[in-house]
Structures are given as C-alpha cells and as structure tokens.
mmCIF file of the C-alpha atoms, coordinates in Angstrom:
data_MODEL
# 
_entry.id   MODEL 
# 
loop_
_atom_site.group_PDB 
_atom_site.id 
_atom_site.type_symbol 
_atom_site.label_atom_id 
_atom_site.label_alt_id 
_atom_site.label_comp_id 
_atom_site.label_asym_id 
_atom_site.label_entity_id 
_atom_site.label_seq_id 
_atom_site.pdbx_PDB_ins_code 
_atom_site.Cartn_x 
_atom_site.Cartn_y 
_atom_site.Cartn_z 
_atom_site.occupancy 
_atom_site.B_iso_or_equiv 
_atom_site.pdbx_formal_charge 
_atom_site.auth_seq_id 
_atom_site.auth_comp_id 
_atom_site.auth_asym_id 
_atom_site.auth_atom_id 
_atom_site.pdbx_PDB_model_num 
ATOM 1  C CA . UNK A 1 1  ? -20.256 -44.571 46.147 1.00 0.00 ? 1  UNK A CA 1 
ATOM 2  C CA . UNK A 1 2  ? -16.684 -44.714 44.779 1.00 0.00 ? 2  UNK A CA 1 
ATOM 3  C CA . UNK A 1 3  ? -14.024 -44.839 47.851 1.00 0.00 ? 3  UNK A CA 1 
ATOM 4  C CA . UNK A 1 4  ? -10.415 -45.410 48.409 1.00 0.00 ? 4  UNK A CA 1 
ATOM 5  C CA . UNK A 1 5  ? -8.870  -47.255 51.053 1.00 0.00 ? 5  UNK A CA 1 
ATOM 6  C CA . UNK A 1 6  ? -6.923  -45.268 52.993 1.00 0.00 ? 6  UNK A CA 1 
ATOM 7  C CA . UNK A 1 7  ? -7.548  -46.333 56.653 1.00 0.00 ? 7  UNK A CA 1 
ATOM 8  C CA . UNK A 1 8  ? -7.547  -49.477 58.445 1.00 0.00 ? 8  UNK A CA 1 
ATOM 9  C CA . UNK A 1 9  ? -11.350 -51.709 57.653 1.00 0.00 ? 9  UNK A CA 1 
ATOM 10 C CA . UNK A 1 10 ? -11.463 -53.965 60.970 1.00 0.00 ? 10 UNK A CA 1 
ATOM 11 C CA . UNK A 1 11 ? -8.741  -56.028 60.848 1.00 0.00 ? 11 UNK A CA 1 
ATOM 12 C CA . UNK A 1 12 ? -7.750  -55.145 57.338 1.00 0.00 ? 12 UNK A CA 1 
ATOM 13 C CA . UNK A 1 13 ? -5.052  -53.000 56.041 1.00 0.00 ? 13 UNK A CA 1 
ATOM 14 C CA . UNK A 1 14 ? -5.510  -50.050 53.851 1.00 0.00 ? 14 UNK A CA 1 
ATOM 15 C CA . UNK A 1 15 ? -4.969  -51.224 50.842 1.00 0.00 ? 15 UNK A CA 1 
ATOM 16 C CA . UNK A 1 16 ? -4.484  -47.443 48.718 1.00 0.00 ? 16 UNK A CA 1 
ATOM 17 C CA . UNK A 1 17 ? -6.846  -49.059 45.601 1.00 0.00 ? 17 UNK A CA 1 
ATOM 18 C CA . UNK A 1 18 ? -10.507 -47.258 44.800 1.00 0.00 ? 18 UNK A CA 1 
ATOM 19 C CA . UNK A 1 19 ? -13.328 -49.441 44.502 1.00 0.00 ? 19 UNK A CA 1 
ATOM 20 C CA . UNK A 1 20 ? -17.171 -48.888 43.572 1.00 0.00 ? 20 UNK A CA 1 
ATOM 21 C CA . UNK A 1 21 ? -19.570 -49.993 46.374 1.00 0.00 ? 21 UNK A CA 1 
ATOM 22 C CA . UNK A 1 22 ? -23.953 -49.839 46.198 1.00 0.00 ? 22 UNK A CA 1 
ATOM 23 C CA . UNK A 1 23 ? -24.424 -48.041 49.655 1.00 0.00 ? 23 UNK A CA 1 
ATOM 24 C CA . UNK A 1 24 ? -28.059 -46.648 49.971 1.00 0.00 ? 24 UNK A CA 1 
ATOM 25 C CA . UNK A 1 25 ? -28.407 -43.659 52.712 1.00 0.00 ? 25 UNK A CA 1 
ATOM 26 C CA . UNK A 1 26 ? -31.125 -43.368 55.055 1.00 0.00 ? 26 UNK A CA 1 
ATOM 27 C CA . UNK A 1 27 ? -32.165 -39.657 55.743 1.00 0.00 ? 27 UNK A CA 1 
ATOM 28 C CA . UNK A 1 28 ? -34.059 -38.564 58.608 1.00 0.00 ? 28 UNK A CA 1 
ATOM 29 C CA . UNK A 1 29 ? -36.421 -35.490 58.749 1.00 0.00 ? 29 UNK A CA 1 
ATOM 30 C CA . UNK A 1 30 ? -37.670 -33.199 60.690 1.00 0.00 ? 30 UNK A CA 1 
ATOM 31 C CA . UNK A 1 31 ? -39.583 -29.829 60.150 1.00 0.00 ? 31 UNK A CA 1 
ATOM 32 C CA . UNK A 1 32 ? -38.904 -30.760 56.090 1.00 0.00 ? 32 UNK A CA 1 
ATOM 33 C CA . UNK A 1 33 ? -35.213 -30.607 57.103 1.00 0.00 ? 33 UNK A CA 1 
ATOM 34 C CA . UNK A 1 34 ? -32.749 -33.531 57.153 1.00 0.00 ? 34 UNK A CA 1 
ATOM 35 C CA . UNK A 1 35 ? -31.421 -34.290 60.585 1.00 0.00 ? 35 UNK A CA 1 
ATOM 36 C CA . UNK A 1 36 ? -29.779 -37.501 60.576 1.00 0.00 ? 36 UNK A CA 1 
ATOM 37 C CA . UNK A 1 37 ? -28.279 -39.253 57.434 1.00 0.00 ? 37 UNK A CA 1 
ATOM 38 C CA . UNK A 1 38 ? -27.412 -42.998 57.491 1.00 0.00 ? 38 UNK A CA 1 
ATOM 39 C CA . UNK A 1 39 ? -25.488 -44.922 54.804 1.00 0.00 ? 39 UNK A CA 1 
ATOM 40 C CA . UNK A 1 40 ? -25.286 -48.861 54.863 1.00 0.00 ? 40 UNK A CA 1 
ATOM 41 C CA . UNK A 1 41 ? -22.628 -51.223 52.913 1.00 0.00 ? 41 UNK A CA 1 
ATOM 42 C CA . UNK A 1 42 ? -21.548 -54.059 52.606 1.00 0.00 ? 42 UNK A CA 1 
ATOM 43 C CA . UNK A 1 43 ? -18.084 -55.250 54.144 1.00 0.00 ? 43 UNK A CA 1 
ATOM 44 C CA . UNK A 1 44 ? -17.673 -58.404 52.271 1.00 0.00 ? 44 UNK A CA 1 
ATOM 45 C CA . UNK A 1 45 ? -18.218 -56.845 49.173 1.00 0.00 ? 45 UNK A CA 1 
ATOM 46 C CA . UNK A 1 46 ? -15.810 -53.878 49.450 1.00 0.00 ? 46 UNK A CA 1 
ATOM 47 C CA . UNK A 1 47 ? -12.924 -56.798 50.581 1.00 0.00 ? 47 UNK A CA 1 
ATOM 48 C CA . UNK A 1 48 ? -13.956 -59.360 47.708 1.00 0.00 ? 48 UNK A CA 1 
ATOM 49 C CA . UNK A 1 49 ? -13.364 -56.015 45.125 1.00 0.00 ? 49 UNK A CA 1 
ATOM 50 C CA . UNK A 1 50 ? -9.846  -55.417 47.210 1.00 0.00 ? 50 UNK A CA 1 
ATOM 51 C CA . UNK A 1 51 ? -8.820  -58.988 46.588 1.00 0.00 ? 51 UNK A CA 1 
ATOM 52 C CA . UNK A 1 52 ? -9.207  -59.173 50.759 1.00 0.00 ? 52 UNK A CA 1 
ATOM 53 C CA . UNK A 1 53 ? -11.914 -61.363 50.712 1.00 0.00 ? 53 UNK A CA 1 
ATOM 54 C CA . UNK A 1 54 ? -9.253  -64.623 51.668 1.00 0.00 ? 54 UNK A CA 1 
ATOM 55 C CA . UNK A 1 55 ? -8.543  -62.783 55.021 1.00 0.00 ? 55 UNK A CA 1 
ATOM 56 C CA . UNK A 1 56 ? -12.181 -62.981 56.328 1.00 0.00 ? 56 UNK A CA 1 
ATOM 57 C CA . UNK A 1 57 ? -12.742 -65.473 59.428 1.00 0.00 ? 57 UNK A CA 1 
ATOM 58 C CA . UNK A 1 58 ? -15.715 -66.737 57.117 1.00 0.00 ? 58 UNK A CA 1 
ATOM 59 C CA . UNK A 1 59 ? -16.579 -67.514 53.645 1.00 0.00 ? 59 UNK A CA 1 
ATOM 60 C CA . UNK A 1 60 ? -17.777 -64.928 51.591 1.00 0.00 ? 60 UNK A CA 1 
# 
C-alpha cells in the first residue's frame, strides 16, 4: 500500500509526503462473496518513514 498523508494520524499532522507501508487485508466471505474486508498497519512504521517517529509518547 502506497498512501499520502493528507489527514490528521492521532495526534499527528498531515504531513502531504507519500510513503510505502506492508498492510495485509483480511477478507471475509460469505456465499463465495466477500462481505467484510479488513486491512491492518502499522502506526509506528508509517511515522518513522514521515520522520514523525520523535513525536510518539514511546520509543519506537
């Protein structure tokens, strides 16, 4: 997943830059047809590629 920051990340500014990001979705089935889709990331990696990681409340 490729993404740019254009909205707020809890607590973070956007900071307008794109950045690459693993993110493995979940899909959900039913009747062979996908009902529910679920994509998981990591937050301290996205703000360590921004150059945000010094404004976490813990160490990354």
């Amino acid at each position: 997943m490729t993404k740019e920051t254009r909205e707020a990340l809890v607590l973070v500014p956007p900071a307008g830059r794109a950045f690459p990001c693993p993110a493995p979705a979940v899909l959900l089935f039913e009747d062979e047809q996908p009902v529910r889709e679920r994509v998981y990331f990591e937050t301290a990696t996205i703000l360590t590629q921004l150059g945000l990681a010094s404004s976490l409340p813990f160490p990354a």
